[in-house]
C-alpha positions in Angstrom: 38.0 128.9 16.6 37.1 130.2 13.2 35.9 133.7 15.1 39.3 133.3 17.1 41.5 133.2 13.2 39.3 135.8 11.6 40.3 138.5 14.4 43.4 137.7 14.2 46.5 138.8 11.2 46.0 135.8 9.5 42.5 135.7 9.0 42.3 139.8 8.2 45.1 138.6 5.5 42.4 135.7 4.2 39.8 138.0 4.2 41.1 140.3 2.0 42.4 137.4 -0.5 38.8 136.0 -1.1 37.4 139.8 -1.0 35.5 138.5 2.2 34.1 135.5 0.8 35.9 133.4 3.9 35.5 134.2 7.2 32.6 136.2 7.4 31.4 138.2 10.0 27.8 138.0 11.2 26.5 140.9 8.9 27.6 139.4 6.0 25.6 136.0 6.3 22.7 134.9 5.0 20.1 135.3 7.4 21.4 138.1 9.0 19.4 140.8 10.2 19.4 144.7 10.9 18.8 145.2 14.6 15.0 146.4 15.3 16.5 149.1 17.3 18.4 150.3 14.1 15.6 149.9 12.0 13.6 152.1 14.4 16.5 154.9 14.5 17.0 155.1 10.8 13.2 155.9 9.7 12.0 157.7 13.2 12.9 161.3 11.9 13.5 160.8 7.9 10.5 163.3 7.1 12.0 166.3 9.5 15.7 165.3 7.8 14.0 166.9 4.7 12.3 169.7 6.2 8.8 168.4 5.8 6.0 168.1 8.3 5.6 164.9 10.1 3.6 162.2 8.3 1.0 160.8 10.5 1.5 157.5 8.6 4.1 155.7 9.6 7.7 155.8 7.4 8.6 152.9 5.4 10.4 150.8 6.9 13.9 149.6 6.4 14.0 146.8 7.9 17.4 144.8 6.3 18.2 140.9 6.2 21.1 139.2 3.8 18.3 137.6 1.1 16.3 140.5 0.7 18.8 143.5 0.2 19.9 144.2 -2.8 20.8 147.8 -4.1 20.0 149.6 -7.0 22.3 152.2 -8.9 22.2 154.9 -7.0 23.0 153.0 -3.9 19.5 153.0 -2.1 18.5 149.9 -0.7 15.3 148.0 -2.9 12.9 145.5 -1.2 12.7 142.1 -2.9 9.7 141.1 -2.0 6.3 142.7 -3.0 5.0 142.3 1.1 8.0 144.0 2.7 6.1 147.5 3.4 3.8 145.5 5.5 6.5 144.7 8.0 6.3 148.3 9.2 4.0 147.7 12.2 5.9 145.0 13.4 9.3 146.4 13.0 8.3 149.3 15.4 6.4 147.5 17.8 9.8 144.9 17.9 11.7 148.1 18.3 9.5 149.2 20.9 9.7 145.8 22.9 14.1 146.2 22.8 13.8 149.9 23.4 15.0 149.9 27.5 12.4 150.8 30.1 11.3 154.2 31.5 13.6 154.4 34.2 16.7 153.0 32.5 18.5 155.3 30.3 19.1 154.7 26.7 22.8 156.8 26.7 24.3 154.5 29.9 23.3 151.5 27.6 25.2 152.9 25.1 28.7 151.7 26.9 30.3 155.2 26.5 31.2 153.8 23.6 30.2 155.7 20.9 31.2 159.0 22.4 34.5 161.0 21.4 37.6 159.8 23.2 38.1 163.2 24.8 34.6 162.9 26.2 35.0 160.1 27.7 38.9 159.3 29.0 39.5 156.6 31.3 40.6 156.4 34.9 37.8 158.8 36.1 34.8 158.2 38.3 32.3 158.8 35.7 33.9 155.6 33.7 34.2 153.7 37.4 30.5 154.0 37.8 29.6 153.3 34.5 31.4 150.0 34.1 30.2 148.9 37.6 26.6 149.6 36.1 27.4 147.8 33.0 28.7 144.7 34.6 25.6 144.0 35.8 23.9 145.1 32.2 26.8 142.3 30.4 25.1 139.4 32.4 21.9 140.2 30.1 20.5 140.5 26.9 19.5 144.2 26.3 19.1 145.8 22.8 21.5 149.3 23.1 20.0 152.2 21.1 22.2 153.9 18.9 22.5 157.3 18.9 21.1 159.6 16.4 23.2 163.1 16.0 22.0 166.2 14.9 23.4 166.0 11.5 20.8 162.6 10.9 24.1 160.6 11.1 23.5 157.1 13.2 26.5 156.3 15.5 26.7 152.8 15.2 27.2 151.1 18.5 27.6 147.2 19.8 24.0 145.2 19.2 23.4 144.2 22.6 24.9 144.9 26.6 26.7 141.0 26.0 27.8 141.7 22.3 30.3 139.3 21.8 31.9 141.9 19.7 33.0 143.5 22.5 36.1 143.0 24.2 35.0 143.5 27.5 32.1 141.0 26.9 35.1 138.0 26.1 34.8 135.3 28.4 37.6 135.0 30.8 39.1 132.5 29.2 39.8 134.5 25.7 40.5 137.4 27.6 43.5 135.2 29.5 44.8 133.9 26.2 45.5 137.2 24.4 46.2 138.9 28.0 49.0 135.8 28.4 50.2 136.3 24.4 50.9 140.2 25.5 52.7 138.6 28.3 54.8 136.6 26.3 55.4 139.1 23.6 56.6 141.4 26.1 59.3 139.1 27.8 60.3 138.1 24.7 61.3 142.0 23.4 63.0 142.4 27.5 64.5 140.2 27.4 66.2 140.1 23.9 68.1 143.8 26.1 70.0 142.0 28.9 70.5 138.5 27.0 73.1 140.2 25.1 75.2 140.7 28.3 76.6 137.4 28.5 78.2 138.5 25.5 80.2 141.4 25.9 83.5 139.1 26.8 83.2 137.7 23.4 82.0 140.8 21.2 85.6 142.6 22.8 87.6 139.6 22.1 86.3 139.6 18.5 86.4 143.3 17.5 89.3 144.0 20.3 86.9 146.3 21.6 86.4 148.3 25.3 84.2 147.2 27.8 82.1 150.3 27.5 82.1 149.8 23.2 81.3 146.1 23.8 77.9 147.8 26.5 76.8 149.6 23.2 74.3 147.2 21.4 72.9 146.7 25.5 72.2 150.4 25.4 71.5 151.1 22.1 68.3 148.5 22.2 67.4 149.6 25.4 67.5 153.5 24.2 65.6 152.6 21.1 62.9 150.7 23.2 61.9 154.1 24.6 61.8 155.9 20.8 59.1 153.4 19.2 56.5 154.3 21.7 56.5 158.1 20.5 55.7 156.3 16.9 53.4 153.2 17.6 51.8 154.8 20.4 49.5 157.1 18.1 49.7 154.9 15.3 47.9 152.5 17.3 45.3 155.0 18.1 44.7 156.0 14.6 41.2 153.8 14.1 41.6 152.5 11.0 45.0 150.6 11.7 44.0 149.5 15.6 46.6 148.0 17.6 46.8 144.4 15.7 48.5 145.4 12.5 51.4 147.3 14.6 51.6 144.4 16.6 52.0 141.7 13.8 54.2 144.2 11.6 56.5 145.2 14.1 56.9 141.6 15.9 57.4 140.2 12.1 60.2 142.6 11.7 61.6 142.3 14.8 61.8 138.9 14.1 63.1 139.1 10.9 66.1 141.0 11.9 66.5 138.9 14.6 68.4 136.4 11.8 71.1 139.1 10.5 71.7 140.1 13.9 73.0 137.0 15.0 75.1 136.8 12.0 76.3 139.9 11.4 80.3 140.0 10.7 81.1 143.5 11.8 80.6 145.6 15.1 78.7 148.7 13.3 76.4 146.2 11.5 75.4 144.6 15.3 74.9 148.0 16.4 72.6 149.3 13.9 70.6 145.8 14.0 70.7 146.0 17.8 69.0 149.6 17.5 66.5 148.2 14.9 65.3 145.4 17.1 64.6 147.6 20.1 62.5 149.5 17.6 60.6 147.5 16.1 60.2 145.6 19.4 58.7 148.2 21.5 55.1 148.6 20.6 54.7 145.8 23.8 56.0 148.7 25.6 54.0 151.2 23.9 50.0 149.4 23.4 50.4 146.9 25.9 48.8 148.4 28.5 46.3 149.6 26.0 45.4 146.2 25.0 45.0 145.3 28.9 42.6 148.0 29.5 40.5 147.5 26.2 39.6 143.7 27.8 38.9 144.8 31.4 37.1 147.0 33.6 38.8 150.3 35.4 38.0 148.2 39.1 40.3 145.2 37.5 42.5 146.1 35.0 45.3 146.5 37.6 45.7 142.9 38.3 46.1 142.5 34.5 48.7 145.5 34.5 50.6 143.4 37.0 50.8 140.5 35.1 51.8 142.5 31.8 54.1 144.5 34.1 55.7 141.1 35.4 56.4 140.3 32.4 58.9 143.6 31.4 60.6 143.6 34.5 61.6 140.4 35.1 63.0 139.6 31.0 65.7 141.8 31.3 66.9 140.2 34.6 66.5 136.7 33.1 68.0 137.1 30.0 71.6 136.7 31.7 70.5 133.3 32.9 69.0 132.2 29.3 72.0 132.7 27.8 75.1 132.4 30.7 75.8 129.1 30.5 74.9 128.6 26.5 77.5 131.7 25.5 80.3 130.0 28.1 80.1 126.6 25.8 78.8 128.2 21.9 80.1 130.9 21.9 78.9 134.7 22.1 76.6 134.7 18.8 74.4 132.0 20.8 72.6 134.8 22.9 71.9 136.4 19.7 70.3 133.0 18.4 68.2 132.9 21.5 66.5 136.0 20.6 65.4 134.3 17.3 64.2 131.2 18.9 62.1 133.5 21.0 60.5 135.8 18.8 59.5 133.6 16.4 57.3 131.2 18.1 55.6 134.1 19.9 54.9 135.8 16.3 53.9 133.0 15.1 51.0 132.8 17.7 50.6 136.3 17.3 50.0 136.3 14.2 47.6 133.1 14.0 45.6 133.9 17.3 46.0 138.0 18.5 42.7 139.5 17.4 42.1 143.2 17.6 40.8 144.8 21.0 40.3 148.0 19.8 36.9 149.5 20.3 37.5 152.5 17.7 38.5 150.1 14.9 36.2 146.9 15.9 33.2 149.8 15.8 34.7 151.3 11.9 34.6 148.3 10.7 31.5 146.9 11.7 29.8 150.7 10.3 31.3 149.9 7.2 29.5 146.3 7.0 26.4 147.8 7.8 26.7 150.4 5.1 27.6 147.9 2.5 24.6 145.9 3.7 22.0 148.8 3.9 23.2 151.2 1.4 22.7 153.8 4.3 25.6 156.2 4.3 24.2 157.8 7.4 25.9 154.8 9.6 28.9 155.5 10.9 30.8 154.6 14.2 32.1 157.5 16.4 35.1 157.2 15.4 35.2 157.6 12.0 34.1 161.2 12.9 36.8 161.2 15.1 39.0 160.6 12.6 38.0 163.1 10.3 39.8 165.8 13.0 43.2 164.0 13.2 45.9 165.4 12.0 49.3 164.8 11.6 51.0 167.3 13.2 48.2 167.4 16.3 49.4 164.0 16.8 52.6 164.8 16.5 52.8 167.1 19.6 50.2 164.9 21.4 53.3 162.1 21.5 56.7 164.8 21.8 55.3 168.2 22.6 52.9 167.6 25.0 55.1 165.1 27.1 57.9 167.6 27.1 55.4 170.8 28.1 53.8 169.0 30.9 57.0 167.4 32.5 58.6 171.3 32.1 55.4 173.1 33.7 54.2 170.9 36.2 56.1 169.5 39.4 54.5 166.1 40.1 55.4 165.2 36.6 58.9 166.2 36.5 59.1 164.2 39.8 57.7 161.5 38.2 59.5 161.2 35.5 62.9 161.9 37.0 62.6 159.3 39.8 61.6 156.4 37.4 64.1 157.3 35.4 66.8 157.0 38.1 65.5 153.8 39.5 64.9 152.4 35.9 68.8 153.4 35.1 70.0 152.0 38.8 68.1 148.4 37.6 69.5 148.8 34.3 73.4 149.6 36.0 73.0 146.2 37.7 74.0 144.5 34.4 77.6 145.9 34.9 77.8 145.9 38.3 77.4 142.1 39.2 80.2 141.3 36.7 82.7 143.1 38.9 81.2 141.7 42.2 80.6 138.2 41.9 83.2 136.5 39.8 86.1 138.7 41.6 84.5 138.2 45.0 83.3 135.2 44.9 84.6 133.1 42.2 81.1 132.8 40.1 81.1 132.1 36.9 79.3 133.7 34.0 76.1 131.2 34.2 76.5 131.7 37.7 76.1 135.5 37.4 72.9 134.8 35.4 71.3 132.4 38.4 72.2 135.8 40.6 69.9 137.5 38.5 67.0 135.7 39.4 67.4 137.6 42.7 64.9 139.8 40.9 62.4 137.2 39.7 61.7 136.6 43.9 62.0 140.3 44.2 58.7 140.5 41.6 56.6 137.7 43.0 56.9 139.5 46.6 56.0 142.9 44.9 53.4 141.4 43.4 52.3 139.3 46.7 52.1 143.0 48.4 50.7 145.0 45.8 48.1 142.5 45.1 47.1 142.0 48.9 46.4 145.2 48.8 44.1 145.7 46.0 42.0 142.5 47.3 42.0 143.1 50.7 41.7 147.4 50.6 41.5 149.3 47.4 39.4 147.6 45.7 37.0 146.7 49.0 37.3 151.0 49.7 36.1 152.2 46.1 33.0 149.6 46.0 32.2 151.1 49.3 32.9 154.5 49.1 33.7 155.3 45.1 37.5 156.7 44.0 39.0 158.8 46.6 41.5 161.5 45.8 44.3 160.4 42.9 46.9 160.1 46.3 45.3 158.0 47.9 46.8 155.9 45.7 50.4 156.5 46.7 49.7 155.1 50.2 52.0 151.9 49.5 54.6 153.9 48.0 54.9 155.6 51.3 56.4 152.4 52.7 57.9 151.2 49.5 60.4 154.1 48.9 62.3 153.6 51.4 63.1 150.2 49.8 65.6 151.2 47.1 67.9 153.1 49.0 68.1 150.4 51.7 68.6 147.9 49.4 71.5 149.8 47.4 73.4 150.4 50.1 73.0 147.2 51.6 74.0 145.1 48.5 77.3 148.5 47.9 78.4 147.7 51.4 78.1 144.0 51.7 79.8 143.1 48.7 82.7 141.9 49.5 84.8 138.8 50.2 84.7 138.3 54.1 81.0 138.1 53.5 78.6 135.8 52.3 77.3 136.1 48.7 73.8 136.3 50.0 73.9 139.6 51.6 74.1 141.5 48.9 71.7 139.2 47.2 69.2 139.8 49.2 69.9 143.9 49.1 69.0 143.7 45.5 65.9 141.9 46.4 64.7 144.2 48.6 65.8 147.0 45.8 63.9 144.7 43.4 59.8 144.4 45.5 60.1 147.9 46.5 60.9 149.5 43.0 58.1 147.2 41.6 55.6 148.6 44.3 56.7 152.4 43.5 56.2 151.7 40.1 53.1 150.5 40.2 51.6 153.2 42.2 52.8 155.9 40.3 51.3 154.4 36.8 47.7 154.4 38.6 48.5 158.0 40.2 49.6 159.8 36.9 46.6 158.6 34.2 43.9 159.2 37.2 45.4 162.8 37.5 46.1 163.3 34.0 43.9 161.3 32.2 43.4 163.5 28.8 46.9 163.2 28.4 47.9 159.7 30.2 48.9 158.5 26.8 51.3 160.8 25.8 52.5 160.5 29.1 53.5 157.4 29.2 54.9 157.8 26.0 56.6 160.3 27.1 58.1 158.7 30.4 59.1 155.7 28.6 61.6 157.5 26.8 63.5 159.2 29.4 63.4 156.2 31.6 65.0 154.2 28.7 67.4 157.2 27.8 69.0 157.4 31.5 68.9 153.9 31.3 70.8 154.1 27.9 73.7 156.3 29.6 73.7 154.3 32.8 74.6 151.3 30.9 77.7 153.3 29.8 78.7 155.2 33.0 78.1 152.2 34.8 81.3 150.4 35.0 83.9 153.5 34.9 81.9 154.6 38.0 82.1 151.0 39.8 85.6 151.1 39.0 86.7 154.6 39.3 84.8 154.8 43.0 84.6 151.1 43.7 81.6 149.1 44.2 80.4 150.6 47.6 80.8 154.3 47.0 79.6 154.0 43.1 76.4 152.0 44.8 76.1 154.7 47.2 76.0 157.4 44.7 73.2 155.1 43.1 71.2 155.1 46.2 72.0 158.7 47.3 70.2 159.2 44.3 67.4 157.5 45.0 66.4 159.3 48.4 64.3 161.5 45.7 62.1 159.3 45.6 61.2 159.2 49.5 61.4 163.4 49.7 59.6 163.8 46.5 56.7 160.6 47.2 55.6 162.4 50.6 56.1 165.7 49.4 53.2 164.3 46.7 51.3 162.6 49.0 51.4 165.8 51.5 51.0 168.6 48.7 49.6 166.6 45.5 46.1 167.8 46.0 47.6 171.5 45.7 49.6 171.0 42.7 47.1 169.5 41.1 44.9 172.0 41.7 47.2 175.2 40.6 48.1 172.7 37.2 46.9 173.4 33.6 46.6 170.1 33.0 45.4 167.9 35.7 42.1 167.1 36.5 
């Protein structure tokens, strides 16, 4: 538990109190001691450093434990005891006994961890093999050698292949608690968007505002949602701030704000808090994938993208049934309240039990331990070098530039983009649709419209019945057997999938209506619901495996313009409903959508090509 706390916000916030005298990490116990391998590394080549011939005696060693370091002025590292240049034998010949066999390669032991980021980006084969290696290499005990660059600097590494340091060496258990508090995080910030909806009758009676003006704070949060990715996206990649402190910083404010929001006497006040909180609550959005695929291997991390992807799509389409019936007897304000009685549980867990997951920063940190123990400057973790070569403005067009270049100059990612943000706006549209279908055609009322709504809580469990069938039963079976196949092979289910939207749109525009049953079109959105969830899925494995230098940005990218048409449809919504009526407004919705099916089998057919002719795929 004490490992669990001193990960986590609270116990980085202890540390720092005590100056690390609570909560230690192994290399700052007594008792601790340098690995041989290290030990080996750091004196094998310190007479060529210099320039000198090689000695044939050995070096001395500098073999380190916590009673008998202790530095001297100019920050070498002093023995304390009058024997220790005897160990010098031993320490090699224990090195030697860790060192890996002849046929095993030192580098693959190395985890691809220590390399640059750009050397060694995920979703490709080389990574796919690797980790299928390493899972086996995790079920033992093997010393990893670190690596020794040409400059004498010592890339400091995990200790062994089952490191406990490691994120992707956390038993299953530890890797379902933080994968479940991502989970929760993340339907906490969706579904603070659509909760507010039950609203909107009271917000216009209070301010004698227009149905569109009362929509604002709706798309406002959702619009700002898609911003704070272009922000904590990078930040979180920055290796000395790691993904926990945006996390805990971000989720505190959003919590924060969560009180004034509720409270707030005047409409431009609830607008500007309603913009803030999307902000501040998007880094779920932005590092939550991240987080997934820091925990778990390439073969496996789409299951846990599933869950985490559950968990967005189905809190905006449950919010209207959290608050429905509480609004109809409190009054409008008590969706706002909701929102607080959310977040702050979640932060609170957050902020006791989240621990950090990112390699770059778990490796910094643990150099800088070793340096303060050793008083060898020549330790350093990969990505403190990597650091060194970030700059602002690089980053800068990495998260806006870059996004906007690509989607501009190549096809498949203008496709992408535009058809998830169509069928992201057409989910988002629902919110002001239903109001004008069930309570005029069928007398529901507004808790009712909420229990509608969970119309897309069945739709996820069957998309993710389908999508996970098919990971057990074929993708996952095909690339143990035969390794990754082309990047469109992973569109196959999309095939069938996009043909789901527009049926469902039109079935649910044309069935609406009086002289028939409310279940009809129920069940359109359903089938609107599973098929988008399929296409979705597919199309965030197809773009990183394609793009994988750049999947970051990407997303980053797409998130944005999937919020902003989401934004607008919010706001065009209901004059088109209204203006056209419910069946020719859906049917502009889903006329839309038949994008998707020309444009997924015009990638499927012709990917390969583009791909090929593209500057930036791979």
């Amino acid at each position: 538990m004490a490992e669990i706390i001193r990960e986590a916000p609270l116990g980085q916030i202890i540390r720092w109190a005590t100056r690390n005298r609570l909560l230690k990490y192994p290399e700052e116990m007594e008792g601790f001691e340098l690995p041989a391998t290290y030990n080996a590394v750091l004196n094998s080549t310190t007479s060529q450093e210099k320039g000198q011939a090689p000695r044939s005696s050995p070096p001395v060693s500098r073999t380190v434990t916590r009673e008998k370091t202790r530095r001297s002025s100019d920050g070498s590292n002093e023995s304390a005891t009058a024997d220790e240049t005897n160990t010098v034998s031993e320490d090699l010949e224990k090195a030697e006994t860790q060192q890996p066999g002849p046929y095993e390669d030192p580098v693959a032991l190395n985890i691809s961890r220590t390399k640059s980021r750009l050397s060694t980006v995920p979703y490709t084969e080389d990574r796919l093999e690797l980790e299928a290696e390493l899972a086996i290499e995790r079920t033992q005990t093997k010393p990893i050698v670190p690596i020794k660059t040409a400059d004498g600097v010592v890339l400091v590494d995990w200790y062994t292949t089952d490191d406990p340091a490691n994120p992707q060496n956390w038993s299953n258990g530890k890797r379902f608690v933080v994968s479940l508090i991502i989970c929760m995080y993340t339907f906490v910030v969706y579904t603070g968007s659509a909760i507010y909806t039950s609203s909107e009758l009271g917000v216009m009676a209070k301010w004698n505002l227009k149905p569109v003006d009362a929509s604002l704070p709706l798309s406002l949060y959702v619009l700002a949602y898609g911003m704070g990715p272009l922000l904590w996206a990078p930040l979180s990649e920055i290796p000395i701030i790691g993904r926990s402190p945006v996390y805990a910083a971000t989720m505190a404010l959003f919590t924060i704000l969560s009180l004034p929001t509720a409270m707030v006497n005047n409409f431009a006040g609830l607008l500007v808090l309603r913009f803030l909180q999307g902000f501040f609550g998007s880094p779920c959005l932005a590092i939550g994938a991240a987080t997934m695929q820091d925990m778990y291997s390439l073969l496996y991390l789409p299951y846990a993208l599933v869950a985490w992807v559950s968990a967005a799509y189905c809190g905006p389409a449950l919010g209207p049934l959290l608050s429905g019936f509480a609004v109809t007897a409190k009054g409008w304000r008590w969706s706002l309240w909701e929102i607080l009685w959310a977040a702050g549980p979640v932060f609170l867990i957050m902020f006791l039990l989240l621990p950090e997951t990112s390699t770059p920063n778990i490796l910094l940190r643990r150099a800088a331990r070793l340096r303060k123990l050793t008083g060898d400057n020549r330790l350093k973790s990969q990505s403190e070098i990597d650091q060194k070569n970030m700059k602002p403005g690089a980053i800068v067009i990495d998260a806006i530039v870059k996004p906007i270049e690509i989607t501009i100059k190549d096809p498949a990612i203008a496709f992408v983009n535009v058809y998830t943000a169509i069928i992201y706006g057409i989910y988002y549209s629902f919110f002001e649709v239903f109001p004008l279908v069930y309570p005029v055609y069928y007398g529901f009322s507004l808790g009712m419209i909420g229990v509608v709504f969970t119309c897309i809580l069945v739709a996820c469990l069957i998309g993710i019945a389908v999508y996970c069938a098919y990971l057990h039963y074929f993708l996952i079976p095909d690339i143990m057997k035969h390794g990754l196949r082309a990047q469109e092979s992973r569109l196959v289910p999309a095939l069938f999938a996009c043909f789901g939207p527009t049926i469902g749109l039109f079935m649910f525009g044309w069935t609406a209506r009086p002289d028939i049953h409310w279940i009809a079109p129920t069940i359109g959105i359903t089938i609107y619901g599973a098929s988008v969830f399929v296409v979705m899925q597919c199309i965030f494995v197809y773009v990183p495996l394609s793009y994988p230098q750049y999947a970051a940005s990407l997303f980053a990218g797409n998130d944005f313009l999937r919020s902003a048409f989401a934004c607008g449809s919010i706001l065009f919504g209901r004059p088109l409903f209204i203006n056209l009526g419910v069946g020719k407004g859906v049917s502009v919705l889903g006329g839309l959508s038949v994008i998707g099916i020309i444009g997924m089998f015009v990638l499927w057919i012709y990917g390969a090509k583009l791909r090929a002719r593209s500057k930036f795929a791979i």
